[in-house]
C-alpha positions as CSV (number, residue, x, y, z in Angstrom):
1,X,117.0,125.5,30.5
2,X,115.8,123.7,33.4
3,X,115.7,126.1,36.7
4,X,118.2,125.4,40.0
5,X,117.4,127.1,43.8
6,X,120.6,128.7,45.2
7,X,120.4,125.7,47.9
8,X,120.7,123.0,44.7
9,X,123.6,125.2,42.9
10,X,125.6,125.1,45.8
11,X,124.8,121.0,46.8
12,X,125.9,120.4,43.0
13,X,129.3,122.7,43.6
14,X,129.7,120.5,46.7
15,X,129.4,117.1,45.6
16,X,131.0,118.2,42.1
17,X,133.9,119.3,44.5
18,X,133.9,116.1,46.5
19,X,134.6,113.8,44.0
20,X,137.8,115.5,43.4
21,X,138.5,115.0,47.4
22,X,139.8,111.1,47.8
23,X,138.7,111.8,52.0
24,X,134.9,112.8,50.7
25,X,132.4,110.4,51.6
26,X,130.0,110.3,48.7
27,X,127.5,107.8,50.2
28,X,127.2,110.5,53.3
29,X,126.9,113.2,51.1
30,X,124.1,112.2,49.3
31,X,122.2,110.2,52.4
32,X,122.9,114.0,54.3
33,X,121.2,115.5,51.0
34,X,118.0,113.6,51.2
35,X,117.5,114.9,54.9
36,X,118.0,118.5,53.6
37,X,115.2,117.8,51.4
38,X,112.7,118.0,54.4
39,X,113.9,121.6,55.5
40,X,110.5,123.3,53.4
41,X,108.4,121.8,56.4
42,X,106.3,119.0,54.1
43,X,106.2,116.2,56.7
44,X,106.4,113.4,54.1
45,X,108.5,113.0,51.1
46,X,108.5,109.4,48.5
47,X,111.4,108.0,47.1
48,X,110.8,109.3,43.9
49,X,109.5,113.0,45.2
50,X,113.7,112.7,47.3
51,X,115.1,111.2,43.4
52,X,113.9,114.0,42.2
53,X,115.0,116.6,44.3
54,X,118.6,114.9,44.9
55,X,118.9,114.2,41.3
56,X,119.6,110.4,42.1
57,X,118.5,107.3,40.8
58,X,115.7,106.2,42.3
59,X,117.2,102.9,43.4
60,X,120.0,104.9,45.1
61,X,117.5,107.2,47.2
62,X,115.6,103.3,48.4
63,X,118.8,102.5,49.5
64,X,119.8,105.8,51.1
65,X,116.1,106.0,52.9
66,X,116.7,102.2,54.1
67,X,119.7,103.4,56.0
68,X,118.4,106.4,57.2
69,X,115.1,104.8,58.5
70,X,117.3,101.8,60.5
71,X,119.5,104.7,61.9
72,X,116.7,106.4,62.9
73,X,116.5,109.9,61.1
74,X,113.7,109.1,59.0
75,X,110.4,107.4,60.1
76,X,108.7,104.9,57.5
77,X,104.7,105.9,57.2
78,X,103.4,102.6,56.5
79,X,99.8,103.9,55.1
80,X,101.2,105.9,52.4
81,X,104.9,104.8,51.7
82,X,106.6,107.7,52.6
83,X,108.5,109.0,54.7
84,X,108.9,111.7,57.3
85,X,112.2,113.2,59.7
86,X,112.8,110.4,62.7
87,X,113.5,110.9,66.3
88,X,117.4,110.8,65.7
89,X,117.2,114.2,64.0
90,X,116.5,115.7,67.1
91,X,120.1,115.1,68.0
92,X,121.2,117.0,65.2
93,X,119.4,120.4,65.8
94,X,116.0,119.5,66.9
95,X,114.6,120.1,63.6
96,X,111.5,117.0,63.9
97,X,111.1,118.9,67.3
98,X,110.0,122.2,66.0
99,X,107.3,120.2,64.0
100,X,105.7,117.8,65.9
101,X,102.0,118.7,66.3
102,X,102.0,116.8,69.3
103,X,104.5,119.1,71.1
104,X,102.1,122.1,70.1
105,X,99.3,120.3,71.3
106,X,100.9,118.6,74.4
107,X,102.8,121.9,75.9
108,X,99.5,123.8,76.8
109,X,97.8,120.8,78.9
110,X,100.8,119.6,80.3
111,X,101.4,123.3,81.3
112,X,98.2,123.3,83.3
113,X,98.5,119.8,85.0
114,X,102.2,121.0,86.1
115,X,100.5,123.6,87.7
116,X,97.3,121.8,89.1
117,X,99.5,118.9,91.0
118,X,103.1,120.7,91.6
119,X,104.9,117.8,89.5
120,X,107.1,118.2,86.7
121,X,105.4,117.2,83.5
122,X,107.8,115.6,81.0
123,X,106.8,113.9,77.6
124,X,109.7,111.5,76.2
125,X,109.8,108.8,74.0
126,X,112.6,106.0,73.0
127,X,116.3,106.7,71.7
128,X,118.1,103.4,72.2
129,X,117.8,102.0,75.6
130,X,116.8,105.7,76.9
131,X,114.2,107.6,76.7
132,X,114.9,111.0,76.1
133,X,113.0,114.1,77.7
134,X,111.7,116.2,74.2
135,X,109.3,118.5,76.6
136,X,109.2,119.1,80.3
137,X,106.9,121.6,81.8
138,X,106.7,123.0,86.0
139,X,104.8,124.0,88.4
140,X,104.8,127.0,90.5
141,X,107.0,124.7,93.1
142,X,110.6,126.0,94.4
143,X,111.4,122.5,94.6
144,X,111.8,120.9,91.4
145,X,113.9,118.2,89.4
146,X,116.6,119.2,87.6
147,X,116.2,117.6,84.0
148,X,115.9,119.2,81.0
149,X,114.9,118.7,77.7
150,X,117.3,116.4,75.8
151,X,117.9,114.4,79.4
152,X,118.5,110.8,78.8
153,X,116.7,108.2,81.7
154,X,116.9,105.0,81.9
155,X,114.4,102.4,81.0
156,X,114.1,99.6,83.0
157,X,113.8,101.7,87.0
158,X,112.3,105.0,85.9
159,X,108.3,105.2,84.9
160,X,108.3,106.6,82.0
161,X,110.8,103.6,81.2
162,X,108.9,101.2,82.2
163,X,105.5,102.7,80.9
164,X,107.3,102.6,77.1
165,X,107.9,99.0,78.1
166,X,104.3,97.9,79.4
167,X,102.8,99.7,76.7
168,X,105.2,98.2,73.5
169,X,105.0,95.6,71.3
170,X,106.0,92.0,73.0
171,X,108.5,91.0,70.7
172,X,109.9,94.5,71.6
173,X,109.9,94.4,74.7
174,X,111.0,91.3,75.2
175,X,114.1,91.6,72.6
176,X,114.5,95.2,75.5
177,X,114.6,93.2,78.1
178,X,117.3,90.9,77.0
179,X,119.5,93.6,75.9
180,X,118.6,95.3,79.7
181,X,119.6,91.7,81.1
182,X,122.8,91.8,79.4
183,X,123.7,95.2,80.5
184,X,123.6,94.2,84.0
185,X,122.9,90.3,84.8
186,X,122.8,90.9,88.4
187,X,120.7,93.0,88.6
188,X,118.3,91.8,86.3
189,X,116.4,90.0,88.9
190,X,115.2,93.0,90.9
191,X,114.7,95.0,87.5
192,X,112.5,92.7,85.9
193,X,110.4,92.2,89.1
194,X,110.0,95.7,88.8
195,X,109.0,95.7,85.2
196,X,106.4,93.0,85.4
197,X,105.1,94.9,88.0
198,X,104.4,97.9,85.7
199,X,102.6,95.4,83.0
200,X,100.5,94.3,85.6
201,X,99.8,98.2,86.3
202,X,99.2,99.8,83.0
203,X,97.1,96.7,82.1
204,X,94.7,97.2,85.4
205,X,95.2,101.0,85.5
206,X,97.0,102.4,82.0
207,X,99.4,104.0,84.4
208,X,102.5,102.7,85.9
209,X,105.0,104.1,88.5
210,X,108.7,104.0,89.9
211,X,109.2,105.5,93.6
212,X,112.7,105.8,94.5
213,X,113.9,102.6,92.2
214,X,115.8,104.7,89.8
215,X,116.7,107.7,92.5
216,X,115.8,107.4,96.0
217,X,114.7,110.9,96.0
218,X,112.8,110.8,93.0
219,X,108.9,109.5,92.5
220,X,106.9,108.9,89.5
221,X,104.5,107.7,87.3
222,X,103.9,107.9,83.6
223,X,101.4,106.9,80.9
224,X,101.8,105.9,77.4
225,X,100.6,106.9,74.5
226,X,100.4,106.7,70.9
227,X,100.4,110.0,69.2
228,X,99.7,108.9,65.2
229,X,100.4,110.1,62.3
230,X,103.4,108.0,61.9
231,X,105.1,108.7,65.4
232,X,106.3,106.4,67.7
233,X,104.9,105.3,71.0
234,X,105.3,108.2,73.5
235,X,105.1,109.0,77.1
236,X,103.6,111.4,79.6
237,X,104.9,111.5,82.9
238,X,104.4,113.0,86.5
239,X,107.4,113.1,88.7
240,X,109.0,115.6,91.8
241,X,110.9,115.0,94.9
242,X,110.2,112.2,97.5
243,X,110.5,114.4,100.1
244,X,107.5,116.4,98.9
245,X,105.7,114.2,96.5
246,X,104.8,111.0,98.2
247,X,103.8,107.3,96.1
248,X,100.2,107.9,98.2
249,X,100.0,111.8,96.7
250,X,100.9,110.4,93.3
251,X,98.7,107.5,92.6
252,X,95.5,108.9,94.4
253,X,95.5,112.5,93.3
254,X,98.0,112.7,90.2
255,X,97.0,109.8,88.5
256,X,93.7,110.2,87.4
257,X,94.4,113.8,86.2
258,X,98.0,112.5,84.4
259,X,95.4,109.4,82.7
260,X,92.7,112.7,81.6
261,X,95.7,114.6,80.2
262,X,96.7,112.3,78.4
263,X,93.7,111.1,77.1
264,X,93.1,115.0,76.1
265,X,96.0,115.3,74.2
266,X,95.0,111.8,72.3
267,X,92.0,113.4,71.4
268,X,93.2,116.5,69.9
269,X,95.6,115.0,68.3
270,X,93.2,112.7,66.3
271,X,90.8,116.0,65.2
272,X,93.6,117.2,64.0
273,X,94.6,114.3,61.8
């Protein structure tokens, strides 16, 4: 008699129930299951490892990973097939949050360069036409920004916006940039001056900036990165108030020590891979 966990007996009981329900949605139940399979902590599952434990047909689980991957909650790891929780998770209990080695890794430097330069340190990535704050670490300043982790910024007038930009694919960014030109046709002129100036400064420096073009009272700058290990591009930035952190104060004495932080955390996250 083959074994069940109290987790599969009571899956089974649910999706046995649901097919008696007309206003169950099968499809979600199942796609929902495959997620669940990820709660041990393995970071990557295959299609027929997630068959297995949903006890679907392999076919079925391609499809239900296809989805999943194009919505965003699972990430495809090209070198090996599989696949492991995506960004979009984090919206649903910051479960991919809780295991990404490069949070662990990131928090303790960032910690120290909040502290050495009196910025707030953020690291943030992509979700849609945001990017979304997924660590943030002060200073010892009374006078600080108020975002948070799980903040949404825009892309196109903040730096670590435009340092995704600089720092993506071209047929990415430029497919960005039409849907940012879209959103807002009159601005787009100012916008994408703005954004070709941050190519032109992550290509000579690797570090790009925005000083009161998203909020007049806010300065920044922000370097990209790419953390591996399937993870998408990310971004490390250095930001505070205009009134106390001036462009001059943030490219001459930030940005070299922002670049070295950075560069840190790249490192230890390869010895670790």
């Amino acid at each position: 008699m083959k074994k069940t966990t109290p987790d599969t007996d009571t899956d089974a009981d649910a999706l046995d129930e649901g097919r008696e329900d007309r206003h169950f949605v099968t499809a979600l139940a199942r796609g929902l299951d495959v997620l669940r399979c990820f709660k041990s902590g393995e970071e990557r599952l295959g299609n027929q490892e997630l068959a297995e434990r949903c006890k679907l047909p392999k076919s079925t689980v391609t499809r239900l990973t296809y989805t999943l991957t194009r919505l965003g909650y699972l990430h495809h790891v090209e070198e090996s097939g599989r696949y492991r929780l995506g960004m979009a998770t984090l919206m649903l209990g910051g479960t991919t949050l809780g295991r990404l080695d490069v949070k662990e890794v990131s928090r303790p430097l960032m910690q120290q360069l909040a502290i050495d330069t009196g910025t707030q340190i953020s690291l943030g990535l992509r979700d849609e036409m945001s990017m979304l704050y997924i660590e943030i670490c002060r200073g010892h300043s009374i006078v600080t920004l108020r975002l948070d982790i799980g903040a949404r910024i825009p892309m196109a007038t903040t730096a670590m916006g435009r340092a995704y930009l600089a720092a993506a694919p071209e047929n990415v960014r430029q497919a960005l940039e039409e849907r940012i030109q879209a959103l807002d046709p009159a601005a787009w002129p100012r916008v994408e001056k703005g954004i070709r100036q941050a190519c032109a400064d992550y290509a000579e420096s690797g570090c790009v900036g925005s000083f009161g073009e998203w909020q007049k009272e806010i300065h920044g700058i922000a370097v990209p990165f790419m953390p591996g290990g399937g993870l998408p591009l990310m971004v490390i930035n250095a930001a505070g108030p205009s009134q106390s952190l001036s462009k001059e104060t943030l490219l001459d004495q930030v940005r070299p020590k922002l670049i070295a932080t950075v560069r840190e955390i790249e490192q230890a996250l390869g010895a670790r891979r």
